[in-house]
N, CA, C and O atoms as CSV, one atom per row, in Angstrom:
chain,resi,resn,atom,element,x,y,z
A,1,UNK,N,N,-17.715,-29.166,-40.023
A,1,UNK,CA,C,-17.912,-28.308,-38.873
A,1,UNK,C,C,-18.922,-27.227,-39.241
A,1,UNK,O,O,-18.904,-26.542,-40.264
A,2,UNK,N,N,-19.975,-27.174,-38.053
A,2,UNK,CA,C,-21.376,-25.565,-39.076
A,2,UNK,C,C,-20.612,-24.429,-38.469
A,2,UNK,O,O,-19.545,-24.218,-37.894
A,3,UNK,N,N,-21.432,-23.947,-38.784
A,3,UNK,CA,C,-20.901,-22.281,-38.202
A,3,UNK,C,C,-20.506,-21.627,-36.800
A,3,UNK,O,O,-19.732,-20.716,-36.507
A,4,UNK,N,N,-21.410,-22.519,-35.988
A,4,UNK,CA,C,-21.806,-22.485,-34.289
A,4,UNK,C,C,-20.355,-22.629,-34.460
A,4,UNK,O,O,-19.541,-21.719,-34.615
A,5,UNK,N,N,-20.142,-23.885,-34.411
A,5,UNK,CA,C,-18.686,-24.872,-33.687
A,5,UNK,C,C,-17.989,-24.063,-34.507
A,5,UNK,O,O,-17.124,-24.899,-34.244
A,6,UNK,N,N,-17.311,-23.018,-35.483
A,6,UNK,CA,C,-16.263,-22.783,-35.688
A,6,UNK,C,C,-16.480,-21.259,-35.365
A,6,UNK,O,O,-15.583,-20.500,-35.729
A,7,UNK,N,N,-17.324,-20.851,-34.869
A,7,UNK,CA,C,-17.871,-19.218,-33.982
A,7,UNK,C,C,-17.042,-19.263,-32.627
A,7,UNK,O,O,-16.317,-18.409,-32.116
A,8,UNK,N,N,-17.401,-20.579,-32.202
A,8,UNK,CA,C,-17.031,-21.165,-30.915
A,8,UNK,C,C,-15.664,-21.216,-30.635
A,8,UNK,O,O,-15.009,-20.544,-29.838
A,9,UNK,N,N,-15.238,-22.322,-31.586
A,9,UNK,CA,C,-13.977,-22.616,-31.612
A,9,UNK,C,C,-12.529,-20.874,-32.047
A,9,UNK,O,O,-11.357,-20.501,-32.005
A,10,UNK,N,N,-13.531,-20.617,-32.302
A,10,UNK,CA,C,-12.565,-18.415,-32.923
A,10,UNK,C,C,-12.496,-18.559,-31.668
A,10,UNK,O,O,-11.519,-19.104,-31.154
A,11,UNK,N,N,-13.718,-18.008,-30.820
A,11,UNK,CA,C,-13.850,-17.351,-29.367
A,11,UNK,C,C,-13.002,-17.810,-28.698
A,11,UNK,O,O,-12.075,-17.100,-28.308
A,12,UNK,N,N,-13.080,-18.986,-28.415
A,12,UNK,CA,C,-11.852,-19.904,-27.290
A,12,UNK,C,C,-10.562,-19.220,-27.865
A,12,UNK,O,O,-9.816,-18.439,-27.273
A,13,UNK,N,N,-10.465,-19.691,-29.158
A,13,UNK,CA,C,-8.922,-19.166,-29.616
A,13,UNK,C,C,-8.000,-17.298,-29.325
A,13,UNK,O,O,-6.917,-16.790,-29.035
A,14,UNK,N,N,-9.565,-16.933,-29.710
A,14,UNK,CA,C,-9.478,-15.341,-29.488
A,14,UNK,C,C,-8.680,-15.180,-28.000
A,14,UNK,O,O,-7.538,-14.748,-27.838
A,15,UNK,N,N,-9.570,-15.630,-27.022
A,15,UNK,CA,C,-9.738,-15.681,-25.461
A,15,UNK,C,C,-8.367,-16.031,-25.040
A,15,UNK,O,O,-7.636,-15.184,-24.528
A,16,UNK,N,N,-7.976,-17.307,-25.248
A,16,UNK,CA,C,-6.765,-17.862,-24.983
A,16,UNK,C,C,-5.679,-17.251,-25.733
A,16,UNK,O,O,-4.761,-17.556,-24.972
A,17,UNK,N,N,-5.124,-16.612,-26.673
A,17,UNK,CA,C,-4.242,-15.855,-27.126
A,17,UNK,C,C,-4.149,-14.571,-26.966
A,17,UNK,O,O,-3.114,-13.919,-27.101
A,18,UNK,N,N,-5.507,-14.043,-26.596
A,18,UNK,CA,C,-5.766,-12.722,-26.448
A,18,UNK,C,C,-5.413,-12.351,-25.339
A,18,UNK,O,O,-5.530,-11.127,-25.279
A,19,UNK,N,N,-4.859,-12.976,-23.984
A,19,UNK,CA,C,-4.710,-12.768,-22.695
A,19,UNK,C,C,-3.084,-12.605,-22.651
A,19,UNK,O,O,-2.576,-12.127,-21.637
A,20,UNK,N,N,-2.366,-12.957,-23.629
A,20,UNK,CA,C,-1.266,-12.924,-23.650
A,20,UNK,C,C,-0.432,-11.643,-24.746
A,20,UNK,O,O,0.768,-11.376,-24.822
A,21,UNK,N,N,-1.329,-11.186,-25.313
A,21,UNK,CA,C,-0.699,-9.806,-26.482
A,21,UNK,C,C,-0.654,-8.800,-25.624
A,21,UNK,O,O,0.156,-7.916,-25.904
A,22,UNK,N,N,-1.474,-8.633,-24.371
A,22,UNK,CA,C,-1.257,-7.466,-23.117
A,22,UNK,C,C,-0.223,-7.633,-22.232
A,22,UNK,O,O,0.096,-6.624,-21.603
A,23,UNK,N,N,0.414,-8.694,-22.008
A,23,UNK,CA,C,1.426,-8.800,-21.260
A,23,UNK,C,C,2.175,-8.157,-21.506
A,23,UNK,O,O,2.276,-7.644,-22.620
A,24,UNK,N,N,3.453,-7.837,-19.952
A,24,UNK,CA,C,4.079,-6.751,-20.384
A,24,UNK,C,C,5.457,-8.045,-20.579
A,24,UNK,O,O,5.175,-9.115,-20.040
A,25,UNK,N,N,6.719,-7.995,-21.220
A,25,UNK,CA,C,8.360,-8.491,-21.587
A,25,UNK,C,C,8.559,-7.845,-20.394
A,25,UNK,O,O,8.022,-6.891,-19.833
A,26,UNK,N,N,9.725,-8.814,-20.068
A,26,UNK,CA,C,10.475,-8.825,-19.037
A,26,UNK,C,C,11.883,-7.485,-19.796
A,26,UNK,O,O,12.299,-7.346,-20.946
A,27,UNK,N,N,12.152,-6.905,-18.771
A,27,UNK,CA,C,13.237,-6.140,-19.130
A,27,UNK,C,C,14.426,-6.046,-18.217
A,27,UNK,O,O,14.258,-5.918,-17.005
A,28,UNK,N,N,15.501,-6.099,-18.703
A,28,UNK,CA,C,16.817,-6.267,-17.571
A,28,UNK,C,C,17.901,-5.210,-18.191
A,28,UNK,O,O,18.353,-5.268,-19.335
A,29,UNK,N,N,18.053,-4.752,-17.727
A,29,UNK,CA,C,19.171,-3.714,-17.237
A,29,UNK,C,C,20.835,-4.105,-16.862
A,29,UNK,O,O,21.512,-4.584,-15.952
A,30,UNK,N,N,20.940,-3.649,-17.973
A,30,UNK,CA,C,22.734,-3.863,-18.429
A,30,UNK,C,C,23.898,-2.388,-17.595
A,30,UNK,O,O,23.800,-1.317,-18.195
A,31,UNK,N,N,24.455,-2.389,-16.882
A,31,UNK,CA,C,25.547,-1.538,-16.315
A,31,UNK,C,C,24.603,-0.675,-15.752
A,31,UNK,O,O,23.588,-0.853,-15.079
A,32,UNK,N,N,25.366,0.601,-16.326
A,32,UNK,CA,C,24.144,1.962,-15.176
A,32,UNK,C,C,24.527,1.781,-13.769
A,32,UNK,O,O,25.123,0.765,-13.411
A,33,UNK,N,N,24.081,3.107,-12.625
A,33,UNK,CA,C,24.762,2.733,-11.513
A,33,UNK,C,C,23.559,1.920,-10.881
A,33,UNK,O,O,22.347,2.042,-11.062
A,34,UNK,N,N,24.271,1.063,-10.090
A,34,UNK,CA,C,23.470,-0.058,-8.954
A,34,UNK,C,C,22.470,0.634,-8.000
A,34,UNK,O,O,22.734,1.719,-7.481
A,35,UNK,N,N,21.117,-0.143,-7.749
A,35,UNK,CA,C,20.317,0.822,-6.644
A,35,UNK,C,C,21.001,0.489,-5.158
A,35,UNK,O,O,22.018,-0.202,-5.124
A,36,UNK,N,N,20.565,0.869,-4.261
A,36,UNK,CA,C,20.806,0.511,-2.959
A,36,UNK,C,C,20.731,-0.906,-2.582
A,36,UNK,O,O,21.560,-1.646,-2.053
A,37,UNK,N,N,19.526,-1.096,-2.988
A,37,UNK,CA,C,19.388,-2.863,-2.768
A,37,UNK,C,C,20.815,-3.566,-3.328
A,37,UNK,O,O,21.528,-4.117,-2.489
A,38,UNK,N,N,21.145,-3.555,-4.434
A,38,UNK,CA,C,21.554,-4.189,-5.347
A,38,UNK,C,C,23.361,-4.045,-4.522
A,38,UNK,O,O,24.256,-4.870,-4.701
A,39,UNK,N,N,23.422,-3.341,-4.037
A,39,UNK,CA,C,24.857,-2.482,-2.980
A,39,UNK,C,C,24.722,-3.735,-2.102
A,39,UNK,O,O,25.610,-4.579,-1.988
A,40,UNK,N,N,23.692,-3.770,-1.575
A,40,UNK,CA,C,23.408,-4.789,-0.194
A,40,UNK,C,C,23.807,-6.294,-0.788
A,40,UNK,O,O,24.737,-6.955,-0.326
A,41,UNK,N,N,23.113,-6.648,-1.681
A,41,UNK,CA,C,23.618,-7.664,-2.371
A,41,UNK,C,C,24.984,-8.129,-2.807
A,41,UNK,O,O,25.433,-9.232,-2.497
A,42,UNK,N,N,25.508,-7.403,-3.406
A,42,UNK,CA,C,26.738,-7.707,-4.151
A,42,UNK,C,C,27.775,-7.560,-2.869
A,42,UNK,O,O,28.710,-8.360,-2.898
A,43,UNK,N,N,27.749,-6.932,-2.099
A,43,UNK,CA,C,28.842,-6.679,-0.559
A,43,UNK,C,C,28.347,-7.424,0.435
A,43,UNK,O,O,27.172,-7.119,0.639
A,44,UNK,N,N,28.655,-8.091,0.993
A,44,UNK,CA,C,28.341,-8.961,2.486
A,44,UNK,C,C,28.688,-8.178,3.140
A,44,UNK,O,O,27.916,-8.283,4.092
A,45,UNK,N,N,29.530,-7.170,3.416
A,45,UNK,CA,C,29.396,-5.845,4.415
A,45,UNK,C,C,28.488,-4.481,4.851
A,45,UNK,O,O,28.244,-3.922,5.921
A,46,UNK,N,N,28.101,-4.239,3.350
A,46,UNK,CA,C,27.066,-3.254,3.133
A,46,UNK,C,C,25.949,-4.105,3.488
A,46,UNK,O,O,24.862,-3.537,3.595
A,47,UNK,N,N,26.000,-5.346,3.691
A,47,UNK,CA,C,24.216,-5.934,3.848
A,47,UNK,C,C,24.406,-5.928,5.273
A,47,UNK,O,O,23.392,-5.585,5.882
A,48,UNK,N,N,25.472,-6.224,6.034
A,48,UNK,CA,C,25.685,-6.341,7.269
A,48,UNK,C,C,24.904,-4.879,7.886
A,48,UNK,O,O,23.920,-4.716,8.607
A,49,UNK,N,N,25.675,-4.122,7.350
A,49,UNK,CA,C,26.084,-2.253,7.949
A,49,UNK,C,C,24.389,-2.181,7.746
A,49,UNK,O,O,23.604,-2.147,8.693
A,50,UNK,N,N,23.977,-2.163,6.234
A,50,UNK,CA,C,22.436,-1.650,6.169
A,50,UNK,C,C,21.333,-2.571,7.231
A,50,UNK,O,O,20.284,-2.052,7.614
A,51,UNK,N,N,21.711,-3.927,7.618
A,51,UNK,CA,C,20.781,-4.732,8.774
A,51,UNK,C,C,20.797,-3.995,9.811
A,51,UNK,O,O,19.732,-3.685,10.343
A,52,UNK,N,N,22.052,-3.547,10.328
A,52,UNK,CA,C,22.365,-3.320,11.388
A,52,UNK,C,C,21.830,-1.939,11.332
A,52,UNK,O,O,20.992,-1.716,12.205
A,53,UNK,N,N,22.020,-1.233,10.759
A,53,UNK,CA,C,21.300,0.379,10.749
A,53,UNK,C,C,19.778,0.133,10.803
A,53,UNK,O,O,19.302,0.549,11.859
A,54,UNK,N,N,19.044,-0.323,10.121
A,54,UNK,CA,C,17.497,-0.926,10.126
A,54,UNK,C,C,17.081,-1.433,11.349
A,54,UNK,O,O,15.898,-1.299,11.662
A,55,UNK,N,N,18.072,-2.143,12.290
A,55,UNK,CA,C,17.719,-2.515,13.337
A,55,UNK,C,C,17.818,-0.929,14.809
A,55,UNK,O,O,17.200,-0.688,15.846
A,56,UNK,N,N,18.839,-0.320,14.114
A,56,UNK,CA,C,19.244,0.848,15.268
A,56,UNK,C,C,18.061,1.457,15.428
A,56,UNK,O,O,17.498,1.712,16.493
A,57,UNK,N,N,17.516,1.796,13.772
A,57,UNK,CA,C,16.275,3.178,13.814
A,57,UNK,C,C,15.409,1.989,14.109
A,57,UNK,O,O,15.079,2.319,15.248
A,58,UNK,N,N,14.835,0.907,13.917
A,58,UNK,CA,C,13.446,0.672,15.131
A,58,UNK,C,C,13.929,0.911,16.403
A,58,UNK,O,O,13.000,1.079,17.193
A,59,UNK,N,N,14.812,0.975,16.808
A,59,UNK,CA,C,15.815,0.908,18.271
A,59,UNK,C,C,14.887,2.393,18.696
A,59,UNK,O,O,13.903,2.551,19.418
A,60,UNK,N,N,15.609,3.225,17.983
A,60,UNK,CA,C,15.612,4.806,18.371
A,60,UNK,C,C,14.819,5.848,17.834
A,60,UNK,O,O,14.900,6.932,18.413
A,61,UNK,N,N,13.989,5.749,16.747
A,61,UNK,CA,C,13.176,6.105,15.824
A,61,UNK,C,C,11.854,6.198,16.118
A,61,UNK,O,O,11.546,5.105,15.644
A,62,UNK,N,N,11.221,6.467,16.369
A,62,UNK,CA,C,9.426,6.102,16.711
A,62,UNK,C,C,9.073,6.452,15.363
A,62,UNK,O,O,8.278,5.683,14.823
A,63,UNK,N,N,9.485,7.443,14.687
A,63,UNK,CA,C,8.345,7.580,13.632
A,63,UNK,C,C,8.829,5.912,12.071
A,63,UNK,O,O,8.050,5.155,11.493
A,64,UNK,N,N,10.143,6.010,11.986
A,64,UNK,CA,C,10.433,4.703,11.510
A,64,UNK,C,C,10.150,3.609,11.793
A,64,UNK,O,O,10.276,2.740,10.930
A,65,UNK,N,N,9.664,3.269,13.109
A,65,UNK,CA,C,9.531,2.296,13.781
A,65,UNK,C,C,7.742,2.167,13.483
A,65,UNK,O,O,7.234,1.093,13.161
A,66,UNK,N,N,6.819,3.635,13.679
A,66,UNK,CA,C,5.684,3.347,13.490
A,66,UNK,C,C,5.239,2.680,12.015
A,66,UNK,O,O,4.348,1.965,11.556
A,67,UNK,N,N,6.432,3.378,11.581
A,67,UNK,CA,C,6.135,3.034,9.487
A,67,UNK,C,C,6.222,1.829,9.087
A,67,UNK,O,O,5.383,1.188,8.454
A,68,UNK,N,N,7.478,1.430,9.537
A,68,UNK,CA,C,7.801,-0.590,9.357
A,68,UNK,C,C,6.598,-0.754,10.239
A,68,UNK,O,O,5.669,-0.813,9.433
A,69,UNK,N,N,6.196,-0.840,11.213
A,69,UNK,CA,C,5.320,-1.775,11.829
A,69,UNK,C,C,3.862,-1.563,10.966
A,69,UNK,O,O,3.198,-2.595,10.866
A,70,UNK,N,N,3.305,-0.365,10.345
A,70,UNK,CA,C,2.574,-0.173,10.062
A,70,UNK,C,C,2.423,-0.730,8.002
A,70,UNK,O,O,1.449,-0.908,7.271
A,71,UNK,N,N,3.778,-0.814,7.801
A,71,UNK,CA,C,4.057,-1.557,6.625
A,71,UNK,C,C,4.291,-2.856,6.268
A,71,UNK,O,O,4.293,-3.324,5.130
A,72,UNK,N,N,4.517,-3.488,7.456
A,72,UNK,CA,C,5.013,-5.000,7.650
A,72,UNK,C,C,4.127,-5.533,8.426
A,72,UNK,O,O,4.373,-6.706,8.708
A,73,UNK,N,N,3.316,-5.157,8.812
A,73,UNK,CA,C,1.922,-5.859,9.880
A,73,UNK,C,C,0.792,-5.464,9.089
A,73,UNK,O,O,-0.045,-6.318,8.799
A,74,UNK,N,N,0.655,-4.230,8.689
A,74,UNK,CA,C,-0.666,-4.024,8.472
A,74,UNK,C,C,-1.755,-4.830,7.435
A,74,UNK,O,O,-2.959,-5.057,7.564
A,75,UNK,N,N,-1.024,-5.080,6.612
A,75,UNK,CA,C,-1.538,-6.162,5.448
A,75,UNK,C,C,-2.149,-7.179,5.872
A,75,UNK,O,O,-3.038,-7.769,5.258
A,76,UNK,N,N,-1.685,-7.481,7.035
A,76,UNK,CA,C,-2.194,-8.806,7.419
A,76,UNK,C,C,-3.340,-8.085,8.362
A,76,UNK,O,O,-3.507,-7.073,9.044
A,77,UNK,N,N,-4.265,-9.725,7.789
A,77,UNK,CA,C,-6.059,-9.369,8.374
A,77,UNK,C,C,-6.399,-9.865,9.668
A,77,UNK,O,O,-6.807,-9.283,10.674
A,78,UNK,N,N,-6.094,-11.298,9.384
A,78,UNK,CA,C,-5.981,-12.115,10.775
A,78,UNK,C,C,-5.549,-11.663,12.081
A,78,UNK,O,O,-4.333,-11.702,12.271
A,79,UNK,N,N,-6.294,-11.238,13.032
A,79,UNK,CA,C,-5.849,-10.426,14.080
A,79,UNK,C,C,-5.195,-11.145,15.236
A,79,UNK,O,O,-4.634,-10.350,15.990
A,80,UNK,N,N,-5.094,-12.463,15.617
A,80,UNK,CA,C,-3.781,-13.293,15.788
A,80,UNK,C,C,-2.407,-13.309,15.279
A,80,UNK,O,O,-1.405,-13.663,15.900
A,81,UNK,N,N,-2.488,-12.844,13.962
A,81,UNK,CA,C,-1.102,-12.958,12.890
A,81,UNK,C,C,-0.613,-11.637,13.360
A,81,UNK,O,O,0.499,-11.398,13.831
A,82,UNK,N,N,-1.847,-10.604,13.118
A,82,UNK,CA,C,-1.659,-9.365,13.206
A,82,UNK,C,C,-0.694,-8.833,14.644
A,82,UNK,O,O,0.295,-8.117,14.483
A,83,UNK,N,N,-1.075,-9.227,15.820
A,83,UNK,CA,C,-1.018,-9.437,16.862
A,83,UNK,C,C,0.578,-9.664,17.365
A,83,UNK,O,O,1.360,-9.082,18.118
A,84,UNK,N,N,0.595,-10.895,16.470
A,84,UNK,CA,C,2.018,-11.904,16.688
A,84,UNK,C,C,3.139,-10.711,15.908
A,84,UNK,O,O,4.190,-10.426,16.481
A,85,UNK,N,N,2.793,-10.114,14.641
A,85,UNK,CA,C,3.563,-9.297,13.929
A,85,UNK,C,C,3.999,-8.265,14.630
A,85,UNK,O,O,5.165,-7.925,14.432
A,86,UNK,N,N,3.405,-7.714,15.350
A,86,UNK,CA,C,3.385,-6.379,16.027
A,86,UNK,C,C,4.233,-6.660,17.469
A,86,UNK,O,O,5.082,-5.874,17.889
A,87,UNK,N,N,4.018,-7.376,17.859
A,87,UNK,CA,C,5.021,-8.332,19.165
A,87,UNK,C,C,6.384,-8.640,19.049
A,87,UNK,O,O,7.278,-8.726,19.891
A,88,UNK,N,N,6.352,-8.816,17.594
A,88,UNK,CA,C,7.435,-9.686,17.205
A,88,UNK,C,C,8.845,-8.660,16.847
A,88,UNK,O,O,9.994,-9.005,16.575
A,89,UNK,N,N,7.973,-6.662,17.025
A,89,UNK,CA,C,8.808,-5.745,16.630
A,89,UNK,C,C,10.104,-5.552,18.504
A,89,UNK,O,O,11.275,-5.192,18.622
A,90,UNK,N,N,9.096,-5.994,19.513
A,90,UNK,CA,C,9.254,-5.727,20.935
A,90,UNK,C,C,10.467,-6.628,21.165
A,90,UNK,O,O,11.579,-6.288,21.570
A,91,UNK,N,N,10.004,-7.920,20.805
A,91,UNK,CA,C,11.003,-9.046,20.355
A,91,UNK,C,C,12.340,-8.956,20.321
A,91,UNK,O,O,13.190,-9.097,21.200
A,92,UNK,N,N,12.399,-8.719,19.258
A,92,UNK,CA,C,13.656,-8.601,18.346
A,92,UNK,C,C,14.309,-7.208,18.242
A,92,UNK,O,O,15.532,-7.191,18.379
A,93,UNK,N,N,13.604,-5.901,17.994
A,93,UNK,CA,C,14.050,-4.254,18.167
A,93,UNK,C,C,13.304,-3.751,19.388
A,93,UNK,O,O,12.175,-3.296,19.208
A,94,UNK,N,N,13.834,-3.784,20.658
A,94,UNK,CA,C,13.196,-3.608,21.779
A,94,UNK,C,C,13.769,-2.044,22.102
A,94,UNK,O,O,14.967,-1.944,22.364
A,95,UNK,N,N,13.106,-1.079,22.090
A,95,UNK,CA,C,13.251,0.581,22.175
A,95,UNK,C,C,14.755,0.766,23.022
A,95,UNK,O,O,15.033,0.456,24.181
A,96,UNK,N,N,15.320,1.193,22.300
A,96,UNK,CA,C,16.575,1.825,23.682
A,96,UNK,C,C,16.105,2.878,24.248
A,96,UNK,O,O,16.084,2.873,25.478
A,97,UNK,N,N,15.716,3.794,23.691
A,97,UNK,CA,C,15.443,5.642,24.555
A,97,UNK,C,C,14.203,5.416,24.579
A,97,UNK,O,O,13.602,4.574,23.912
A,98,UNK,N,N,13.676,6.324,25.522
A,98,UNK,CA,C,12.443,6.831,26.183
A,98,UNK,C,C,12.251,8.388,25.056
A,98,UNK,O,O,12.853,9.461,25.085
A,99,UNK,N,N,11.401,7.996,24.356
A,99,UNK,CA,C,11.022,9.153,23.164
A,99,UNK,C,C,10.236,10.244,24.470
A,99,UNK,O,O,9.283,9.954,25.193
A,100,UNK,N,N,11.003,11.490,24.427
A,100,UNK,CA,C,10.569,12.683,24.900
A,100,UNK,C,C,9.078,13.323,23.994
A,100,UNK,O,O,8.062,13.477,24.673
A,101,UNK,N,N,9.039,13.564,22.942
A,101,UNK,CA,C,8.116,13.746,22.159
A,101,UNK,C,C,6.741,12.934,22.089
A,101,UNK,O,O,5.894,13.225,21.245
């Protein structure tokens, strides 16, 4: 093998191993108290109660309601998708009160 081909052959090696010493380990978390999510999960009641509250404030909320829509639609580019997302809040959480403000 000359010098080229084993210059070469480092680089590849460098390249391909080298992409992996920056990675970050996975880390998991033993006891400690549970986040909110993790509440929702483990209880089929608390996931119930927290749906059902999520659904009240788009209900009654404008400024919550502007935030999810503006967090859950906005990403999307496609202004058909976009469109359908934003429809889809009227849909399903259709305003109870007439916001005075």
């Amino acid at each position: 093998m000359n010098s080229t081909s084993k210059l070469l052959a480092a680089a590849a090696a460098w390249l391909l191993l080298g992409g992996h010493a920056g990675a970050q380990s996975m880390q998991y978390s033993f006891g400690g108290s549970p986040t909110r999510a993790d509440v929702g999960r483990a209880n089929p009641a608390v996931n119930v109660y927290l749906s059902r509250r999520y659904d009240y404030l788009l209900q009654v909320n404008r400024v919550f309601r502007a935030y999810r829509m503006r967090r859950e639609c906005g990403p999307i580019n496609l202004p058909p998708l976009r469109a359908s997302c934003l429809a889809s809040f009227d849909q399903y959480e259709p305003i109870l009160v007439s916001w005075a403000y």
